[in-house]
C-alpha positions in Angstrom: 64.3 90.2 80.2 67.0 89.7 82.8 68.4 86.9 84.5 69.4 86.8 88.1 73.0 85.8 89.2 74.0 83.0 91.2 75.9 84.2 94.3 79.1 83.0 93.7 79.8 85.2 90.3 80.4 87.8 92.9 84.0 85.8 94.0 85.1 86.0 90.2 88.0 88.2 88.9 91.0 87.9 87.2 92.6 87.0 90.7 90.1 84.0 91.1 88.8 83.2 87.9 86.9 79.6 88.4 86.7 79.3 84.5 86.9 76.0 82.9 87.9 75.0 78.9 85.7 72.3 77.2 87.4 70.3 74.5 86.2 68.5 71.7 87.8 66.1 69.8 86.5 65.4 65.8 87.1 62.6 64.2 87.4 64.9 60.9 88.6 68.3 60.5 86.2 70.9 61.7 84.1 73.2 59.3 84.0 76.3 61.4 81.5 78.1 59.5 79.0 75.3 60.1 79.8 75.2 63.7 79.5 78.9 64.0 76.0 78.7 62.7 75.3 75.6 65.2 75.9 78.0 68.0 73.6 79.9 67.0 71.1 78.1 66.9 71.4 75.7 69.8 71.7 79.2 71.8 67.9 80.6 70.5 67.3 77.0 72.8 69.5 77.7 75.5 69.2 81.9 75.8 70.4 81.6 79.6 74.3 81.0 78.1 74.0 83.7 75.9 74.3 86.9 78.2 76.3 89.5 79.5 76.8 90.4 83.0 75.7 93.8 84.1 76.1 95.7 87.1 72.8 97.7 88.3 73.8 99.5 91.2 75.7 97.0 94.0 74.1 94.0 92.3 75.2 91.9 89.0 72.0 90.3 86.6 72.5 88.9 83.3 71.0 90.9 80.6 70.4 89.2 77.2 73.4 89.4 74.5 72.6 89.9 71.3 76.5 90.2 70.0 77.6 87.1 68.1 79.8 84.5 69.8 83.4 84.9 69.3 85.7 82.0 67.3 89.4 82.4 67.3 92.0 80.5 65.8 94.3 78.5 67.5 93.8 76.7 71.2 94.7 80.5 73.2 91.2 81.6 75.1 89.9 85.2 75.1 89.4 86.7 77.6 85.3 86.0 79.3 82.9 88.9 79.9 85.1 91.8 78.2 85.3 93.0 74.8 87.7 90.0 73.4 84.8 87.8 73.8 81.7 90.5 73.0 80.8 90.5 76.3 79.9 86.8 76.6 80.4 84.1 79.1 81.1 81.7 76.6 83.8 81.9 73.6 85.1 79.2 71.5 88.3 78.1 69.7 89.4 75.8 67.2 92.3 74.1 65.3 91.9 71.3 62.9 89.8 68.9 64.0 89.7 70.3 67.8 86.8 72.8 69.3 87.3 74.7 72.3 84.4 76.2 74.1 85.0 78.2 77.3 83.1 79.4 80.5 83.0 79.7 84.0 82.1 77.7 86.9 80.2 80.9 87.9 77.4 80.3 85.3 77.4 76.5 85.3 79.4 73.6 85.5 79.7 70.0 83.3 76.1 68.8 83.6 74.4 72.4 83.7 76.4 73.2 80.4 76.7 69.4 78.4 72.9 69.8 77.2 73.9 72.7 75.7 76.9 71.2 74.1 75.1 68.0 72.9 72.5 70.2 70.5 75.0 72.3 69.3 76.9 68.8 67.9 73.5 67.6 66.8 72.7 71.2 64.7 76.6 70.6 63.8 76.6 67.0 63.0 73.0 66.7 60.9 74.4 69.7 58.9 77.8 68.4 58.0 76.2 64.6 57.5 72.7 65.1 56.4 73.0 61.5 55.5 73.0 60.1 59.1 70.6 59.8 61.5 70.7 60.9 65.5 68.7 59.3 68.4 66.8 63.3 68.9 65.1 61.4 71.9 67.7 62.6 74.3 68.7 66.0 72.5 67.0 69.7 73.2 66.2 70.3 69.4 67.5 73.9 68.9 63.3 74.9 68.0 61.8 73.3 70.9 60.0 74.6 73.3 62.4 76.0 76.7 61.0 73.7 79.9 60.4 76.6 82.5 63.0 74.6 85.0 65.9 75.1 82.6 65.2 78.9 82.9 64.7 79.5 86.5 67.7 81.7 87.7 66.8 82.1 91.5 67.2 78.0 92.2 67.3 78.3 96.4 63.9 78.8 98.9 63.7 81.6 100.6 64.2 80.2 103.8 67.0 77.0 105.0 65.5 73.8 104.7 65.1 71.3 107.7 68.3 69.0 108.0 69.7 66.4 110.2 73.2 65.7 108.6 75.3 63.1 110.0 77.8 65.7 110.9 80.8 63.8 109.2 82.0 66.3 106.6 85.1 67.6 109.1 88.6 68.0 107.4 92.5 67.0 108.8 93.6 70.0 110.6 96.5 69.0 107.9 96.8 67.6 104.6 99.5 66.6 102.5 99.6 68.7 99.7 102.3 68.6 96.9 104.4 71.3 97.1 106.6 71.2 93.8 103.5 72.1 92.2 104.2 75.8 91.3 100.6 77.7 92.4 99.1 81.1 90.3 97.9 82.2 87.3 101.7 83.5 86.3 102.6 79.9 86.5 100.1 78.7 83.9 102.6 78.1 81.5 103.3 75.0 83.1 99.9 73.6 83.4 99.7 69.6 81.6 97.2 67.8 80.4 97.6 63.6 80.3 94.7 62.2 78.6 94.0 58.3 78.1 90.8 56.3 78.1 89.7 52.9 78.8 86.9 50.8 77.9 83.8 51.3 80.1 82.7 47.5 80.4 86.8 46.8 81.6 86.3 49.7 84.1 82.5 49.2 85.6 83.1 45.0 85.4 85.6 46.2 88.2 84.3 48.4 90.7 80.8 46.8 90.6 82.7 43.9 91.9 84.1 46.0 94.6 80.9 48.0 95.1 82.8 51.1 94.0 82.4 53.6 91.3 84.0 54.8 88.3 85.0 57.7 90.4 86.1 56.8 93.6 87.9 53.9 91.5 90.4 56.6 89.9 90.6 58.1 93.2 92.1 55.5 94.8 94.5 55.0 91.6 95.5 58.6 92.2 95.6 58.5 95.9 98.2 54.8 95.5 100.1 56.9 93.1 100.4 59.6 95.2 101.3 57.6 98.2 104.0 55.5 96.2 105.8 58.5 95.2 105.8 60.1 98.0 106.7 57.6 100.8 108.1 60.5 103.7 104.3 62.1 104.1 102.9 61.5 107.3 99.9 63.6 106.8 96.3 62.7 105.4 95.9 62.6 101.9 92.5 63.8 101.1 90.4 64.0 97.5 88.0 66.6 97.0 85.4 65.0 95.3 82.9 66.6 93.1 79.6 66.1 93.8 76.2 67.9 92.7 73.6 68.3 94.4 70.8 68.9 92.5 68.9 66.4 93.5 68.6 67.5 97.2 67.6 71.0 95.7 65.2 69.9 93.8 66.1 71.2 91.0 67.6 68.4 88.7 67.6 70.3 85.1 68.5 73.6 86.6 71.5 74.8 84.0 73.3 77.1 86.9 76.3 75.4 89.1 75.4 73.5 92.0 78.4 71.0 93.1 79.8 70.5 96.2 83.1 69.2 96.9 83.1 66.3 99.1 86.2 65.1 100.9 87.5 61.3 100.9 90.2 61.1 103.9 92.9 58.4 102.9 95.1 58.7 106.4 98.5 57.4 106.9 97.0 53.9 108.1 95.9 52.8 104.5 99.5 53.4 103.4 100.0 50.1 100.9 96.4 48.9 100.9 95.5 47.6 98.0 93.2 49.5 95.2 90.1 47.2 95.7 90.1 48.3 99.9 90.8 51.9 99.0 88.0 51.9 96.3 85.6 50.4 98.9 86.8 52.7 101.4 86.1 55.9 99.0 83.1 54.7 98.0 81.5 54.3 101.6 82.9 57.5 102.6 81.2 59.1 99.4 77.8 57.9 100.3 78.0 58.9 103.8 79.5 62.4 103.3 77.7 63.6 99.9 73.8 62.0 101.2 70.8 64.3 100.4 70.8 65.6 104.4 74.7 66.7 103.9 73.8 68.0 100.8 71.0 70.3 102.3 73.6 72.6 104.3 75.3 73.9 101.3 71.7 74.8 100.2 71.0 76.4 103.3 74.2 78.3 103.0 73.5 80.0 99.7 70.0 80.8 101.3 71.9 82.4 104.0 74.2 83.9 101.4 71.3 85.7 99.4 70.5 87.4 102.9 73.7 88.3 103.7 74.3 89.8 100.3 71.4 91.7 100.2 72.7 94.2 102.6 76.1 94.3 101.1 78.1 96.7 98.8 79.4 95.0 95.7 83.0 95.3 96.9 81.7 93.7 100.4 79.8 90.5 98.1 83.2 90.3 96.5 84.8 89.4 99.7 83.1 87.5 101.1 82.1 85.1 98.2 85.2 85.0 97.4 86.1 83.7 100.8 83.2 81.4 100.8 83.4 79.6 97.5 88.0 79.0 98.6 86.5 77.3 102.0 83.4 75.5 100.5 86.7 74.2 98.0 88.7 73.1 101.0 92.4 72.4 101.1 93.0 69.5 99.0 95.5 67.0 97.8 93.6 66.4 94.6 90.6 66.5 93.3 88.5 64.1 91.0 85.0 65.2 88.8 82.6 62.4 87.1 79.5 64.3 85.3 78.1 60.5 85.3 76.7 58.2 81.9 75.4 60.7 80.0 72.7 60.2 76.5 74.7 61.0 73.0 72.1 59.9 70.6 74.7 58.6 68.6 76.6 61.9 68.3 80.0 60.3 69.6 80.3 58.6 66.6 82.4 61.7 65.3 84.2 62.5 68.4 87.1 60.8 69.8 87.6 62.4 72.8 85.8 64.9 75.1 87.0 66.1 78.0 86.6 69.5 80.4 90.0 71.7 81.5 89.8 72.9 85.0 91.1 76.1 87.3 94.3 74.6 88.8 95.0 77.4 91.0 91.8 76.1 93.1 93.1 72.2 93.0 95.8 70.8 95.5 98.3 70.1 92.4 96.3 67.1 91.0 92.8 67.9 89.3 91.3 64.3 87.0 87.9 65.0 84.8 86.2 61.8 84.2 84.2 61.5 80.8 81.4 58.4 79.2 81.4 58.8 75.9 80.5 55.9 73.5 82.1 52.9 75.0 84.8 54.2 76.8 85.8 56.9 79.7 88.2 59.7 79.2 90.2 61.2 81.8 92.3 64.1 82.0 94.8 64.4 84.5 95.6 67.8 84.9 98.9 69.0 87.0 100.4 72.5 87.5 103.9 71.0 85.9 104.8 68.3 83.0 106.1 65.8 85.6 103.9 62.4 84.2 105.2 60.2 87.1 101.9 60.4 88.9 100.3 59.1 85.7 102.9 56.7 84.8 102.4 55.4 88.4 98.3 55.0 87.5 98.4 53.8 84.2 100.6 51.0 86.1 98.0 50.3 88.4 94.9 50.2 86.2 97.1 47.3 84.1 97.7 45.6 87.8 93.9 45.8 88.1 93.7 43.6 84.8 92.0 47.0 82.9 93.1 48.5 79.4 94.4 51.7 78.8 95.2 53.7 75.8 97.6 56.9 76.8 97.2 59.9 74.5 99.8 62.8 74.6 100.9 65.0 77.1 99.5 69.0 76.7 100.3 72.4 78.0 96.8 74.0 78.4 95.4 77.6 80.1 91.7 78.8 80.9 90.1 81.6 79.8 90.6 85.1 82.3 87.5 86.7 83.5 86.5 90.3 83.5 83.7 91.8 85.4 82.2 95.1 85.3 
């Protein structure tokens, strides 16, 4: 069988590459032969990650891929979809106790791909320590039985939906975007990592107080940080929130990509508020711009998409996809992801950190991934240069705010490329 494409894979390319680099950090050294067979097995449950993509005609499907993943040494990605990664969407790495696994927003993004991820450490984990136990309550066993949702591959109706959004999602005509961040693939060599985490309770004790979210919370860290540093700006600083939205589609276990990126305006006239306004501020602005009516025009523009497409050459989808998914992006000053409290049946007992590595030639400079896991979050700050001062400047504030952190060290990290047929 064959799987249809969501209609953004036909923006991907070397020149806009959308891929993203999941890490996972073991509390032991990794047995690579036992995680090799893991894949295996968790993909038999999860056959939709397991594929090549074909071209038939002036279309792309996925066709099944029967070629074994491929595991390099070292943290350097292969190349997706060509022959340094046997055609597949999905590769993985490893050193010592660190495994890499790499994909593309194209196929899915963090909560399409994390179930995935959770039963290959589960057919890892009860292999390595047959002597523990897991919570299996929460995990796709790698036998069970495929829920027909998980493997539906043509997600949108056929025709828009009915909407009545409140018409609120507009953008500055200028933003303040930080120009000493070197842009392009070429300049990837530059790319940092800062990682620290901080105890959940610390965290959600403060922004329930504020009404806020764990989020919108970092955001305004990020956005003080920025503003601090930067004192001459005059323009809007504006966070491109992620934001799924599955649930106005309808579609919540669909394993495909389906987030939006929802701006939070910070203009000049919250220069020196203080971080429980601005994460009060965010928050609002979050619930008014990412409701389920807002939500329903980005599915109403893939619907119009799939028309659209339909009639086009392959070198006329890449085009305009490609132009589609860099405005549904937006110009931004930084963005910020939260996948949200996820289940780990006890599986984060061996990890110490987790954490996803983003495009940064889509982000405005800054890019943060948010991560629960056990009882703390981890968050990446990810930058197109090794300057930490915008982290020094929030690990300053999150002590100001009375909240814990614990700073890891600073990487150098890359994506994977992408090659299509």
């Amino acid at each position: 069988m064959s799987y249809s494409v969501n209609n953004i894979i036909y923006a991907a390319g070397e020149n806009l590459r959308n891929t993203l680099r999941l890490g996972i950090f073991f509390r032991e050294p990794i047995k690579i032969d036992a995680v090799k067979k893991a894949a295996a097995r968790a993909a038999k449950r999860f056959p939709f990650f397991k594929v090549k993509l074909c071209r038939d005609g002036e279309k792309y499907v996925f066709e099944p891929n029967d070629a074994p993943f491929v595991f390099s040494r070292g943290s350097r990605p292969v190349r997706l979809g060509g022959s340094e990664s046997n055609g597949h969407l999905v590769a993985f790495s490893w050193e010592d106790d660190r495994l890499f696994l790499d994909t593309t927003h194209f196929i899915t993004d963090g909560n399409g791909v994390f179930p995935f991820i959770r039963t290959l450490l589960y057919c890892y984990l009860s292999d390595v320590h047959p002597e523990d136990e897991f919570d299996t309550s929460c995990i796709a066993l790698p036998e069970s039985e495929i829920p027909a949702a998980e493997l539906e591959d043509a997600p949108y109706p056929e025709a828009p939906l009915p909407a009545s959004p409140l018409n609120i999602r507009s953008r500055p005509d200028n933003v303040f975007l930080l120009k000493d961040e070197p842009e392009g693939y070429e300049n990837m060599s530059g790319w940092t990592s800062f990682l620290f985490r901080v105890p959940q309770k610390e965290l959600m004790s403060y922004v329930s107080s504020v009404d806020g979210s764990p989020a919108t919370f970092i955001a305004s860290l990020v956005y003080r940080a920025i503003d601090d540093l930067h004192p001459e700006n005059g323009l809007p600083v504006v966070c491109g929130m992620q934001h799924q939205f599955r649930h106005a589609l309808g579609k919540p276990q669909s394993h495909l990509c389906h987030v939006n990126i929802v701006p939070i305006i910070y203009p000049k006239s919250l220069r020196g508020a203080d971080v429980e306004r601005l994460n009060t501020i965010g928050r609002g602005s979050l619930i008014l711009r990412a409701d389920d009516e807002s939500d329903l025009l980005t599915v109403n523009a893939h619907v119009e998409n799939e028309k659209k497409l339909s009639e086009m050459t392959l070198s006329e989808k890449r085009g305009y996809m490609s132009r589609f998914v860099k405005d549904a992006i937006g110009e931004n000053t930084f963005e910020v992801s939260y996948t949200g409290r996820v289940a780990w049946g006890g599986l984060d007992r061996y990890i110490s950190f987790l954490t996803p590595y983003l495009d940064m030639t889509l982000s405005g400079g800054v890019s943060v991934e948010i991560f629960s896991r056990g009882g703390d979050f981890d968050i990446n700050v990810m930058q197109r240069n090794g300057d930490p001062a915008i982290v020094d400047r929030v690990c300053e504030l999150l002590g100001e705010s009375g909240i814990r952190y614990y700073r890891d060290r600073a990487e150098h990290f890359e994506i994977p490329g992408f090659e299509t047929p």
